[in-house]
N, C-alpha and C positions, 0 to 999 in steps of 0.2 A: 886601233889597239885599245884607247880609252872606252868605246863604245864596246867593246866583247868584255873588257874586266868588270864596266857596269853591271850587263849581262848575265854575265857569271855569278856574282854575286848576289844577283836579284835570282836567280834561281836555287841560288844555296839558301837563299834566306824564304823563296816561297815550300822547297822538299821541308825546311824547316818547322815553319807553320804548320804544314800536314802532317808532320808525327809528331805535333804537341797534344797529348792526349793524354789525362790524368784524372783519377778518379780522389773527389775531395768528400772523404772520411767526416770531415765534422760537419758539414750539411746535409750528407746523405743523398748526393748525387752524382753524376758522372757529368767531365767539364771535356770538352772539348776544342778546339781552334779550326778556325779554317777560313783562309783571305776572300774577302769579296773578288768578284770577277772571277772564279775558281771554275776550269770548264767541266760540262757534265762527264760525269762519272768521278768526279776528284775524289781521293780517298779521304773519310774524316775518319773512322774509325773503325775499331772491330766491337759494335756495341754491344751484340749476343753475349762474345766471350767475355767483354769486362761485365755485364749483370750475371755470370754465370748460368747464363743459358746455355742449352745442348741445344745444337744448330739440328736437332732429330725433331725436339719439339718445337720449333717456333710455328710451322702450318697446323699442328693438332689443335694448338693451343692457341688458335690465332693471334698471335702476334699481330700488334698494328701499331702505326707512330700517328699522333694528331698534334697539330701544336695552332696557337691562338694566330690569328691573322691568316698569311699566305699558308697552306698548308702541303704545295708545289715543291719548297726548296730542296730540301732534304728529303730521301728515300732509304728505305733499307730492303739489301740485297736477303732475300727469306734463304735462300741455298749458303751465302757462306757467311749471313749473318754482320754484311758490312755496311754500316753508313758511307752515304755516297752525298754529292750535288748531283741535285737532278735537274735545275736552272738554273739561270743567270740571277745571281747576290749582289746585289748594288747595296753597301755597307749606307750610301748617304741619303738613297731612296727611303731605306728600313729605318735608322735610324737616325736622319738627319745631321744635326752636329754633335750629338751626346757623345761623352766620352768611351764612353761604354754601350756596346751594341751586341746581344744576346738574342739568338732563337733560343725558345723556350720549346723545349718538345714533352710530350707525353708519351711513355712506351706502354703500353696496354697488352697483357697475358691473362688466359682464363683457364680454369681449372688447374691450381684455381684462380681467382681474379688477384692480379698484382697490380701496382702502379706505379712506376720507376718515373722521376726528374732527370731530362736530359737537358744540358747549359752546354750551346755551343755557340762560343763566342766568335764573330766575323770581325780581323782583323783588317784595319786599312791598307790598302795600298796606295800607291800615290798616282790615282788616277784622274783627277782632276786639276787642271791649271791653273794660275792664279788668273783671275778676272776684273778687270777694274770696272766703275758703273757705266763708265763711255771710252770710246777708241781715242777722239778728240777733244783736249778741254782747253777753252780759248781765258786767258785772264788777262784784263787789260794792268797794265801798270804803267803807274805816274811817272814821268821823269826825277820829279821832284822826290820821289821817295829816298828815305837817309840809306846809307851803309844799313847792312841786318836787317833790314826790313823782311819779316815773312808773310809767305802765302802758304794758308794749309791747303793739301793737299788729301784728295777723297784716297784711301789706301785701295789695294785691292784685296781680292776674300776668293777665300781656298774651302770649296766645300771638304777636304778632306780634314782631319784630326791630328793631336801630335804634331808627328817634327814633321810628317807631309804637308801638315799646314804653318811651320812656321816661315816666313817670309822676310827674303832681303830684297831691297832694293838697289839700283843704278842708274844713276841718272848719268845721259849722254854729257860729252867734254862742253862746258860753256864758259866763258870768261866773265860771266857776268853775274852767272847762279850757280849753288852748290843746292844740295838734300842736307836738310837735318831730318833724323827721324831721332824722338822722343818716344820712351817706351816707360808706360806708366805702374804704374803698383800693380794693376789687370793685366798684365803682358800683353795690353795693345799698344799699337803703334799708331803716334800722331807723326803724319808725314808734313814738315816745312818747304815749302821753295825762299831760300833765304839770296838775298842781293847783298853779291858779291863787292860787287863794281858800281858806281855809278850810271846812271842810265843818262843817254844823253840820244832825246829822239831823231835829232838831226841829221846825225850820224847812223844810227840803229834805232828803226821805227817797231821793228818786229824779231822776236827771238823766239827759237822753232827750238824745241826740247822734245826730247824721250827717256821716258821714265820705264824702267823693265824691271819687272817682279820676278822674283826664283824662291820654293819653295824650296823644303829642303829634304825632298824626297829622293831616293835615289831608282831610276833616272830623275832629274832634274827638270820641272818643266817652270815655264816663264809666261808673263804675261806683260804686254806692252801699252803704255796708252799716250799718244802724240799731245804736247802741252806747244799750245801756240799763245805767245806771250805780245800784246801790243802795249808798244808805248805813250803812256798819253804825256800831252803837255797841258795838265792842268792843276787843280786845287792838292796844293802839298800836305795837304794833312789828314789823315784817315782818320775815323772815329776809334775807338779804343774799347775793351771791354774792361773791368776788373779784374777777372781772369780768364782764363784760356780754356777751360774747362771747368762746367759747372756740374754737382751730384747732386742727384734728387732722387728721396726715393718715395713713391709710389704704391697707393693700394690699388688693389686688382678693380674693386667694384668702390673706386672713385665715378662721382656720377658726373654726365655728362656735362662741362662747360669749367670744371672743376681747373683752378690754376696751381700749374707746374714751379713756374718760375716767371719771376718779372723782371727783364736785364733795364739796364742800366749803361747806356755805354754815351761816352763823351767824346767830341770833335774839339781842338785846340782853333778850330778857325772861327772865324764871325760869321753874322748874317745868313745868308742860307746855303754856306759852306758849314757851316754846324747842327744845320737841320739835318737829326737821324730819321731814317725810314729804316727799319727790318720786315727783313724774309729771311722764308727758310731758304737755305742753297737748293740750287737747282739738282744739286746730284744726291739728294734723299731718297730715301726709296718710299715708293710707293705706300709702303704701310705706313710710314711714319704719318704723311701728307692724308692718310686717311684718318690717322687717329687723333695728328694734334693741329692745332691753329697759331698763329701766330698774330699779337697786332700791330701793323706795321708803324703806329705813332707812339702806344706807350708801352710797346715791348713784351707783352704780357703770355707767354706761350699758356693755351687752356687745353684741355682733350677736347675732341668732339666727337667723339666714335667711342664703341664698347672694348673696354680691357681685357685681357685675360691672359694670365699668368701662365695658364698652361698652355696658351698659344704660343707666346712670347716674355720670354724674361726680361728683356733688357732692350732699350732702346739707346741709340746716338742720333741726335737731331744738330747738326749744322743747322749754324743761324746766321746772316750776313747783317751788317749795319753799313748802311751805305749814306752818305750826306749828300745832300742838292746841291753840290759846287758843280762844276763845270770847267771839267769833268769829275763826278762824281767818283769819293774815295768812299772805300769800305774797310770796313772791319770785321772781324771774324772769332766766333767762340763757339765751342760746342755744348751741348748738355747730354749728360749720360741719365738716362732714366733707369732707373732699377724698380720692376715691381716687386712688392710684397703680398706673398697669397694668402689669401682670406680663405676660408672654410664655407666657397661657394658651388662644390661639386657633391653631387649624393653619389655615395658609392656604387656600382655595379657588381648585379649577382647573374654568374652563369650558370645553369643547372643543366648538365648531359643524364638522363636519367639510362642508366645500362638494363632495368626492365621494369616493363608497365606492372608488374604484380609480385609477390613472392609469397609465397607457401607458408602456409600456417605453423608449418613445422621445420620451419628454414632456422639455420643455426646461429646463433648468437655471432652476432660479429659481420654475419652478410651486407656486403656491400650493395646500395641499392643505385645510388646517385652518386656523382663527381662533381662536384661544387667549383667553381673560381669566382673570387671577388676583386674587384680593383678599385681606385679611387687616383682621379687625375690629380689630386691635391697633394701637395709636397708633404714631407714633415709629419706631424701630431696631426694634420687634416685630411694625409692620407694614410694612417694607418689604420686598420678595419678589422673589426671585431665578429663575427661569427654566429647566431646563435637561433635554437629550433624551438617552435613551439611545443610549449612546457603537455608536461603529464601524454607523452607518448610514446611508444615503445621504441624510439629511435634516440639514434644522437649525432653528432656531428666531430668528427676523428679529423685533425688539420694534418695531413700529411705531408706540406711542404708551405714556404709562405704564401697563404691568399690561396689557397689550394686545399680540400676538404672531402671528406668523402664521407656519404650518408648511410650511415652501418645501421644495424639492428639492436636494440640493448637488450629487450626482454622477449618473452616468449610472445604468439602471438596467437589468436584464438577468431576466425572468421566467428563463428556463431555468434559474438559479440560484436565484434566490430568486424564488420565487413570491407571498408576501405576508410584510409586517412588521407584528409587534404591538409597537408605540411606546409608551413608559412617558414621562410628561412630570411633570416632579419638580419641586416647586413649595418654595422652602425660603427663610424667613423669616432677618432679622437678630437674633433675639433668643436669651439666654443663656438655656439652653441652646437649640437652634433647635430649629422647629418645619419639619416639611413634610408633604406630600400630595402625592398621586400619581395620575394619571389615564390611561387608556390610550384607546391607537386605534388602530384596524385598517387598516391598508392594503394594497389588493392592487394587485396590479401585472396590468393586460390584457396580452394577448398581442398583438404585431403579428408579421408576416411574414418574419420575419430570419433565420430557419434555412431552408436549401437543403435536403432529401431527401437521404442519404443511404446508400450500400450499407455493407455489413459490409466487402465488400471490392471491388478496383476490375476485378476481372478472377474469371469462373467457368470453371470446367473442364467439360464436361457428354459423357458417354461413351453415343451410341446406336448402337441395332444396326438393321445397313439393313435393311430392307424392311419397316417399322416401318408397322400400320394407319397409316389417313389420322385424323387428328386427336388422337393421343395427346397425354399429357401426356410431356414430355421433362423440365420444370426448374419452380422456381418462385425467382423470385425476389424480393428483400422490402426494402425498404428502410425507414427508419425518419426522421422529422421530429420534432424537439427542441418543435416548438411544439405550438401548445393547439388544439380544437375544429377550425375549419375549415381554419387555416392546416396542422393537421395531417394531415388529410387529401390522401391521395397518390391519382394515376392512373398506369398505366403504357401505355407505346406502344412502337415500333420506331423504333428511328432507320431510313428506306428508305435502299435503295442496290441497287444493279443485281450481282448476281451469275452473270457473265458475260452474257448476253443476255437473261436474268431478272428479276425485280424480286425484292426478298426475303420480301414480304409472302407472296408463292408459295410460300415455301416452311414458312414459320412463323407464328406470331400470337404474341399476346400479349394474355392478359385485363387487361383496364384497371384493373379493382377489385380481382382476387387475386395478378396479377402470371403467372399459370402462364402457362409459355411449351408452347404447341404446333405438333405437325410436321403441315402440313397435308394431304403427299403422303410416299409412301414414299421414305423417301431409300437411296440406291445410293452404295456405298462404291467400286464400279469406277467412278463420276461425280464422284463428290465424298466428297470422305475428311475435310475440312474446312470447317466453315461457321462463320465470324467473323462476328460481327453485335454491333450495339450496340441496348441497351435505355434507354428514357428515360421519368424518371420525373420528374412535376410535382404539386406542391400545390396548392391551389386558394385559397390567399391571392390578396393583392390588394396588389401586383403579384404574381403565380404567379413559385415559384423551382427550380429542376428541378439532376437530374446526372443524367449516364450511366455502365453498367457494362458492361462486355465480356463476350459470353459466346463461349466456344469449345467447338462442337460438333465431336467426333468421332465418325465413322459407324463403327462397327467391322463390321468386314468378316465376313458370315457363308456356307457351304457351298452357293452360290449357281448357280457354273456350270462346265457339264460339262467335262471336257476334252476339248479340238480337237484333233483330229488335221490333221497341215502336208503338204503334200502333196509326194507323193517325184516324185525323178527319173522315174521307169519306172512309169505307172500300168497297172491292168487295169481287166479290165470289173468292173462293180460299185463303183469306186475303192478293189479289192484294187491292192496293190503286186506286181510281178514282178519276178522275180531269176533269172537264169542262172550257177548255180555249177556246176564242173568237180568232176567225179568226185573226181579226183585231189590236192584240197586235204585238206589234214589238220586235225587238232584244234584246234579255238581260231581257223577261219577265222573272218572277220569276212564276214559276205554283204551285210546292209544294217541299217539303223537307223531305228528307228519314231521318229519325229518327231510332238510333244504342247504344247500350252500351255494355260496354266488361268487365266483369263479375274480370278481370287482371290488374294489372297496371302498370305501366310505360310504357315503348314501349308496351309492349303487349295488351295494351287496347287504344294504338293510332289506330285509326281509321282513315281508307282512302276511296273514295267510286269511282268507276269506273261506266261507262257506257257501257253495253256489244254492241256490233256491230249487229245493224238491220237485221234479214234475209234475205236473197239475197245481201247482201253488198249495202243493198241502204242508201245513206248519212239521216242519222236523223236528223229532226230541233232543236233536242234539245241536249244537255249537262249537265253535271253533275257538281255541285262544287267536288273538289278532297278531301279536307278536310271537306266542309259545310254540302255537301248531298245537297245541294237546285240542283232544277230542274228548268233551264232557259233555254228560246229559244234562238237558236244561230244568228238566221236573222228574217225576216216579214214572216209570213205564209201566204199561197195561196192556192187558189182551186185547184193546184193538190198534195197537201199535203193527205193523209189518212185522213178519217174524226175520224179513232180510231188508237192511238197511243199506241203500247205495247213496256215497257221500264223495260229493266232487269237491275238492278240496284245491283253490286257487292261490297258489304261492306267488308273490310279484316285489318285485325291488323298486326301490326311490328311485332308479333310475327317470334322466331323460333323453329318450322316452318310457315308460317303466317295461321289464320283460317280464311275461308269468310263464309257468309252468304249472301243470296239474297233476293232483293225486289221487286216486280211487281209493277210496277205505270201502271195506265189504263187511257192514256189522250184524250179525244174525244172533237175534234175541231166544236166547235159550232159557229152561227153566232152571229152578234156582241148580234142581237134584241132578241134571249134565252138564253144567259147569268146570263142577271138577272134572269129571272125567274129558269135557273136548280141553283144560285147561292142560290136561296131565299125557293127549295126543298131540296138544301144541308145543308145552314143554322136549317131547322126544325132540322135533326139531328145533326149538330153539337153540338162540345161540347162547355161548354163554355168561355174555355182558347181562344178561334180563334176568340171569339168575341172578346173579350177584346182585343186581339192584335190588332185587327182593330181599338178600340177606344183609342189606344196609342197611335199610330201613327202622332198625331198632336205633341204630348211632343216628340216624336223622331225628326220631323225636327224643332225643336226650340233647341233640344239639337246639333244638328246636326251644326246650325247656331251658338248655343254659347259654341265649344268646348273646348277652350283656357279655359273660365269660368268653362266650367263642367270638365274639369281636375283638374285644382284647390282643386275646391268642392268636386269631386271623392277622393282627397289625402286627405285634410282636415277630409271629412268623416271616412276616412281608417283608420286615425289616431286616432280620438275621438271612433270609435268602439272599436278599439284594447285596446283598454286603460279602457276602461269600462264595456267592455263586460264580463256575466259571466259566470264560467268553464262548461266545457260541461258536463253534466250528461247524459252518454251514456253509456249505460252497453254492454255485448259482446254478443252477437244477430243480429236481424234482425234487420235494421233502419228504415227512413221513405220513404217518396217516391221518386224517381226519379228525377237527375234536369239534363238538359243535357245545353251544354252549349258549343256554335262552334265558330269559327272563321275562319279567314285565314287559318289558321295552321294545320287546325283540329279539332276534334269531342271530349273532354275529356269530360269522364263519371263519375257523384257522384251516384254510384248504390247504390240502397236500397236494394236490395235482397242480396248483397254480400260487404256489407260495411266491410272494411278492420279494424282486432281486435289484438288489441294490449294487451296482457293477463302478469302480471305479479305477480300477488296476491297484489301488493303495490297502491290498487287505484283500480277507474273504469278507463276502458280501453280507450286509444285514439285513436281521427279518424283524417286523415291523406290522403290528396290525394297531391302526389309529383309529378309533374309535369316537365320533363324535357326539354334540347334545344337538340334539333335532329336535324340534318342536314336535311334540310327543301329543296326543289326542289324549284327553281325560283318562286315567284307568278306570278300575270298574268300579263303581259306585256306590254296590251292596255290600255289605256285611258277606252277604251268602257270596257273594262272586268272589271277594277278595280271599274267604276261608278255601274257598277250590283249588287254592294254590299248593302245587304238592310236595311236601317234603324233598321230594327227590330236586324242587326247582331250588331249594337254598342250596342242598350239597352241591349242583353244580355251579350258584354262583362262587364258593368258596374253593371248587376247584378250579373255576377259572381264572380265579383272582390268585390263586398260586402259581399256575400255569404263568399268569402273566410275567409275575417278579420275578420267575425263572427265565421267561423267554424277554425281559427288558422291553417288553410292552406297553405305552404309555396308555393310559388311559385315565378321562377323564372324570371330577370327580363326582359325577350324579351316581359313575356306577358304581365306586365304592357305597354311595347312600343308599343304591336299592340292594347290594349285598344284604347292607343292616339291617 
């Protein structure tokens, strides 16, 4: 009956254990209970529902428990969200004798990342017995010993806690001994065998005792140890200590040989019944015997072995004093050693890092690492302090004690910093302090945040026309800040129509190397300028692109011939024909070879040669070198040829230079049919020849007031420029022909190849540049320079208007030879 209400109870009291489940508010974790020895599956709790989890999300969200040490004991049920025992909890394996014996668990949830403290305390049971250090312990005693005399007695030790481990005693019925037990300030117990009775060996040589230990566990369990006591018949007086228990306290990193205590104990008898010997008792444990010494003549207990506080707190060293009589009495006193810990432990840092990298763009506050630190050292030596290497985009968040988690503080930028090695520095309260240090790597991914880039936002690129089809003309190259894919660039054309065109027509562009090619020859009398944009894009996600401007100039090469412009008075073959009078003299002007060159700059300067008469006979006439006018060199006479045939070699600066040729037909007539072939030439002429005839009076009045008509010429120049409006000329064919000579030379404004400036930003501009070439002597004489003919100033001053109108740059030699 007694053994079912034990039973009973002990079941009412273990269902109780397992629904002690309470969640404690002011620390900010969930506490639980649950008895060592507890079989698997034992229910500890519903820990889903007290963190208000929904048992829907614990597999999405991985859910996972870790806790420090064994990481076996405890499981959780993912379907209905229950803590369970998953093995066998041995409360004195885990935590030994501490009062207090805690799993520490960690509950871990993502998306997003939480970290919950779980405290599930393992309550004792009383499953351990009481133990004494041996079965049998034999202690001789004197006959002669008084009434009261004690013998201590080694107790026994209950690995369990609390009232499991408090302990009575009983000692079996004797007539001769009783148990004192003495229980001190410590709530240990010093066990006595005290004499009862008189011992009288004659009678009773030997007295056989059982001593039984019972905790006060319910059930009850007990431990026994058989005391066999012999009688002696000798020296009546045992040595004595001063007290019966001696305190000492103790540093931890006391060094080797260091003295405890130095007893003192006295014999009332003489001669070598008062000689003391000490030793420890035989029923010490093992550790004591390895840490302290004793010496057996002047008592002196030293260490000899390394301390340590966090090994062991507290020592009890039994120490016997026994005297040389015959038979030899002893004496007996204990010492209790208490260490004191010294600040001999460097703290401990654990780093779980939950991922090797995070994103440049990751949110303030992201958890990267799970930090625990700890320190064996009690008190102010182990309490531990925290802290990250300064000027870095992180910091250290204590989520529970010696518990931390390594977040994010500020924004973070790979192209700068591509990864941090973090030092986390762990440092104790104790004099002098103690720390440790722990590192961790983080790198930083790359996302997409850098746009492609050129060197620079506009290129210059100089080709020459008539360039194969597919050349390389440029390359151009940009450059992306980011990493792997995001850095990877493509390049394309931005399209757009150039003139009636599209612009792929006339260029590409490789995607992967960037070269830009010309896919048709391009013509610099078509197009002198090709403006186009190039566009280049990574292949991030979202893909981030720019553009750079390139400017193609086609430079102009020795390309086409010169044309000859057709005169007033043509002949067969499209020779020219002239009717000059006998009777003019040197320096007549007959007519003028008219050229343009399709090219320009040198390439469309224009020179014009006189080819040498057949048979080497001298010709009366000459050629301007630059004008093209056709003048007599002397007076003509009757044995001059009445038909003059004159080859007339037109050629450009070009390299290599092009000519072209002119036939002039000039038949010397006498003075009296002049007019009349002059006034059958007239019927066809055109009617520009008229009119230069009827200028001719304002040429020498300009001629007379040229100081004036420079003046006026600049004046003019000025007020055009300034007024005049933009040219509305699209990229095409222009208007008609102007040609326009001088000293210098023949420069051509062609209509059939008007020079196009194509950029898509606008209609196109037109442009004739004119430069200073080294120029060959002009002419020498008096008489050569006067041959110059009125009509050549009117057109330098019409072309010099022509120009301010048309925004013609020109240099200033030719304003000098206007003047």
């Amino acid at each position: 009956m007694v053994s079912s209400m034990r039973r009973g109870r002990g079941a009412r009291r273990l269902l109780l254990s397992l629904l002690l489940a309470f969640w404690e508010a002011g620390s900010g974790q969930l506490h639980y209970s649950v008895p060592e020895e507890a079989k698997h599956g034992t229910f500890v709790g519903r820990i889903a529902q007290d963190l208000g989890l929904e048992l829907a999300e614990l597999v999405p969200r991985l859910f996972r428990v870790a806790s420090k040490g064994r990481e076996d004991l405890l499981e959780v049920n993912l379907q209905n969200g229950v803590l369970f025992v998953n093995s066998r909890i041995d409360r004195e394996e885990l935590c030994g004798r501490n009062a207090e014996c805690s799993i520490h668990l960690e509950v871990i949830v993502d998306r997003p990342l939480q970290v919950f403290h779980v405290e599930v305390e393992v309550k004792d049971i009383n499953d351990n017995p009481p133990v004494f250090p041996m079965t049998v312990k034999t202690i001789r005693f004197p006959e002669s010993r008084l009434l009261d005399s004690r013998f201590p007695l080694e107790g026994a030790s209950d690995a369990d806690i609390g009232v499991n481990a408090l302990l009575s005693y009983k000692l079996s019925a004797s007539e001769f001994f009783f148990l004192d037990i003495l229980t001190n300030d410590e709530l240990s117990q010093s066990l006595s065998l005290v004499l009862g009775k008189s011992l009288d060996r004659e009678e009773t040589s030997q007295v056989n005792l059982s001593l039984v230990a019972t905790d006060g566990g319910k059930p009850e369990l007990t431990g026994t140890i058989q005391i066999l006591i012999k009688v002696l018949d000798v020296n009546d007086n045992e040595p004595t200590f001063a007290q019966s228990i001696y305190k000492v306290h103790l540093l931890e990193n006391a060094a080797n040989g260091t003295l405890v205590v130095k007893l003192n104990a006295s014999d009332a008898d003489e001669g070598s019944n008062s000689e003391i010997v000490y030793s420890l008792s035989s029923g010490v444990s093992s550790t004591v015997q390895t840490t302290f010494k004793i010496d057996p003549n002047s008592g002196e207990i030293r260490t000899k072995g390394k301390l340590d506080y966090e090994e062991t707190k507290t020592y009890e060293i039994q120490v016997i004093a026994s005297d040389k009589g015959t038979p030899s009495m002893s004496g007996h006193c204990k010492i209790s050693v208490k260490l004191v810990d010294v600040n001999d432990n460097t703290p401990e840092v654990s780093i779980r890092s939950l991922s090797r990298s995070i994103q440049e763009n990751a949110a303030l506050g992201t958890v990267i690492a799970l930090i625990t630190v700890s320190d064996s050292d009690s008190g102010v030596n182990g309490q531990v302090i925290c802290s990250l290497t300064s000027q870095v985009p992180f910091k250290l968040v204590s989520t529970f004690k010696n518990y931390y988690s390594l977040v994010l503080d500020s924004t973070l930028d790979r192209e700068k910093v591509s990864a941090y090695d973090l030092v986390v520095t762990a440092r104790d309260g104790g004099s002098p302090s103690l720390w440790a240090t722990a590192s961790v790597s983080v790198e930083v991914a790359d996302v997409n945040d850098n746009a492609p880039a050129f060197a620079q936002p506009e290129y210059t690129v100089f080709v020459k026309e008539n360039n194969p089809p597919g050349c390389h003309i440029f390359t151009v190259s940009a450059r992306d800040a980011d990493a792997q894919e995001n850095a990877l660039v493509s390049y394309s054309l931005v399209e757009r129509r150039v003139g009636e065109r599209a612009l792929s027509s006339y260029v590409s562009v490789h995607a992967e190397s960037g070269k830009v090619y010309a896919l048709q020859p391009l013509d610099h009398e078509e197009l002198e300028l090709l403006q186009f944009q190039v566009s280049v894009r990574d292949t991030g996600v979202p893909p981030l692109g720019s553009n750079v401007t390139l400017q193609v100039f086609v430079l102009d090469e020795n390309d086409n011939v010169p044309a000859l412009l057709a005169s007033r008075a043509g002949g067969s073959g499209g020779a020219v024909s002239e009717l000059v009078p006998r009777s003019v003299g040197a320096g007549h002007v007959v007519t003028k070879v008219r050229a343009v060159d399709a090219d320009s700059g040198y390439n469309a300067w224009l020179s014009y040669e006189l080819q040498p008469a057949a048979g080497g006979a001298r010709s009366p006439f000459r050629v301007g070198l630059y004008t093209g006018e056709i003048s007599t060199t002397r007076a003509l006479d009757e044995a001059d040829a009445p038909l003059q045939r004159l080859l007339v070699l037109v050629k450009d600066h070009g390299e290599p230079a092009l000519t072209a040729t002119a036939t002039v037909l000039v038949s010397l007539v006498e003075s009296g049919q002049a007019p009349k072939a002059s006034s059958r030439a007239s019927v066809g002429a055109a009617g520009p020849e008229a009119t230069l005839v009827d200028v001719n009076v304002y040429l020498i009045i300009a001629i007379c007031a040229v100081s004036s008509l420079l003046v006026l010429t600049l004046l003019l120049y000025t007020a055009l420029r300034c007024s005049a409006p933009p040219s509305d000329v699209a990229c095409g064919p222009g208007k008609a022909t102007l040609v326009c000579s001088s000293a210098v030379g023949s420069w051509s404004y062609s209509q059939q190849r008007r020079q196009r400036v194509c950029s898509g930003e606008g209609p196109p501009k037109t442009d004739l540049m004119a430069f200073s070439p080294s120029l060959p002597q002009g002419p020498d004489s008096a008489e050569e320079r006067q041959q110059l003919s009125e009509a050549e100033y009117l057109g330098k001053v019409s072309l010099l208007i022509f120009l301010a109108r048309s925004r013609i740059v020109v240099f200033p030699y030719f304003f000098y030879d206007v003047c």
